[in-house]
C-alpha positions as a Markdown table, in Angstrom:
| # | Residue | x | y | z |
|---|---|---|---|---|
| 1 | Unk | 0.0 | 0.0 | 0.0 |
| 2 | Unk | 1.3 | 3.1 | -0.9 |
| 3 | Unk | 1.3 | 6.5 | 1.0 |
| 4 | Unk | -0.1 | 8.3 | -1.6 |
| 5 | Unk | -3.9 | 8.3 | -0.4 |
| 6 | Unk | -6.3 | 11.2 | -0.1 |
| 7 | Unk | -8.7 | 12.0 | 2.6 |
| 8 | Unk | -11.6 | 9.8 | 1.1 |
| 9 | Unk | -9.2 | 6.3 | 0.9 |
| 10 | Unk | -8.0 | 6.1 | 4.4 |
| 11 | Unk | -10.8 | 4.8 | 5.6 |
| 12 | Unk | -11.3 | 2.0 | 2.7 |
| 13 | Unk | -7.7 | 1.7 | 2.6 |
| 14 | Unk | -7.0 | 0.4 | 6.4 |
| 15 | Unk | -10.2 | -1.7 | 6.6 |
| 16 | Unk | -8.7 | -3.4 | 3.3 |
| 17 | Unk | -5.8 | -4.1 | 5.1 |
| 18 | Unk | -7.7 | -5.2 | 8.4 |
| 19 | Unk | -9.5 | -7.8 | 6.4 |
| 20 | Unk | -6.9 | -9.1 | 4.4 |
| 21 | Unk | -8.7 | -7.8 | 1.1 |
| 22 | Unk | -5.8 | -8.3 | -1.8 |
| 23 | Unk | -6.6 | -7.4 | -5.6 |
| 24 | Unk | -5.1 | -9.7 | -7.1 |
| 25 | Unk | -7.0 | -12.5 | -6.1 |
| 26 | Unk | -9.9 | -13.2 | -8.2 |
| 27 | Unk | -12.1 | -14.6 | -5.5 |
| 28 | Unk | -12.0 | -12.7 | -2.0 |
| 29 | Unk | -11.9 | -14.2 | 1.8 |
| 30 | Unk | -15.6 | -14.2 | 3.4 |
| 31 | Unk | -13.9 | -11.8 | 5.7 |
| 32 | Unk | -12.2 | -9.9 | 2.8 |
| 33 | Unk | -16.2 | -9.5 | 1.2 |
| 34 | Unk | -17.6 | -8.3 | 4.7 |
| 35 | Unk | -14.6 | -5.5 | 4.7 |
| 36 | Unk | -15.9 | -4.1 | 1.3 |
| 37 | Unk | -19.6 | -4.6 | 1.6 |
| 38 | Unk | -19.1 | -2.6 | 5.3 |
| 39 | Unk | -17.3 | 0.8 | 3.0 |
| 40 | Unk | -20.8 | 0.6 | 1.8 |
| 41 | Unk | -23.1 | 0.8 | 4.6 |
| 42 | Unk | -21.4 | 0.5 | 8.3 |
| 43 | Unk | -18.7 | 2.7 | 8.3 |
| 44 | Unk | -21.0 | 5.5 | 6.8 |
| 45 | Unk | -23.8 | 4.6 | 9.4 |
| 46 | Unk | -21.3 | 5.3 | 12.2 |
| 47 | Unk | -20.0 | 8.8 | 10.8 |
| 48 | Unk | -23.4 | 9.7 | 10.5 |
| 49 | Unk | -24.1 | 8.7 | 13.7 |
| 50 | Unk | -21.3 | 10.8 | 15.2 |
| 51 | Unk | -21.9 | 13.9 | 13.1 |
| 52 | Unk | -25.9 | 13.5 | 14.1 |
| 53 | Unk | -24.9 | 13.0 | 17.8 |
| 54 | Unk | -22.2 | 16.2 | 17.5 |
| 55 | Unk | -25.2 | 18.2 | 15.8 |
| 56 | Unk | -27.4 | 17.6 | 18.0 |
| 57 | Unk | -25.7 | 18.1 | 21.2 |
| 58 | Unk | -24.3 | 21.4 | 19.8 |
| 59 | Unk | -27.2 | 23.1 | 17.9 |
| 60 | Unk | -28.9 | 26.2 | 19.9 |
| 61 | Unk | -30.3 | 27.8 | 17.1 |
| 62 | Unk | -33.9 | 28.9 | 18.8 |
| 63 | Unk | -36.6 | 30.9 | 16.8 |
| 64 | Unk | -35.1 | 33.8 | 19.7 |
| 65 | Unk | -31.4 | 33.4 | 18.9 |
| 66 | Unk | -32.5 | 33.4 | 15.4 |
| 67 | Unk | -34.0 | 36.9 | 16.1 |
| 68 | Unk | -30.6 | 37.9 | 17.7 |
| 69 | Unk | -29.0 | 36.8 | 14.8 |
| 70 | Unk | -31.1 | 38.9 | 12.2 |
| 71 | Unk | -31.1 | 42.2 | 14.4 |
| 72 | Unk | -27.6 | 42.0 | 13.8 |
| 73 | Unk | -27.3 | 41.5 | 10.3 |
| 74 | Unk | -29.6 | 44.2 | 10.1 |
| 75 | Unk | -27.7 | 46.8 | 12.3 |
| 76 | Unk | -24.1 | 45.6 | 10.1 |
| 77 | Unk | -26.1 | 46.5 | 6.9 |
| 78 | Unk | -26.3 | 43.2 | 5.9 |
């Protein structure tokens, strides 16, 4: 595996190695199928999960913070 990987293949790139998933092979491991089939569904539950659970714990916008918000804008001329 090479070094060269952007942001978006990290993630694919160490479960590929975690499972023993290898290119070459024409058929893949049970294990090695699990790993790819998970790029599609697990792993993306679980950063939605966190981001929903970090959204949610940190959103305060209120219909009066909103308010706050606007009067402000509107005193900046904005």
């Amino acid at each position: 595996m090479t070094a060269r990987l952007g942001q978006g293949g990290t993630v694919p790139a160490i479960v590929h190695n975690l499972v023993r998933f290898d290119a070459t092979l024409a058929t893949q491991s049970e294990i090695a199928k699990w790993g790819i089939m998970s790029h599609f569904g697990l792993i993306p539950a679980a950063f939605l999960l966190v981001a929903a659970l970090v959204f949610w714990r940190y959103w305060d916008l209120t219909p009066e913070r909103m308010e706050n918000i606007n009067r402000d804008l509107e005193k900046q001329g904005l």
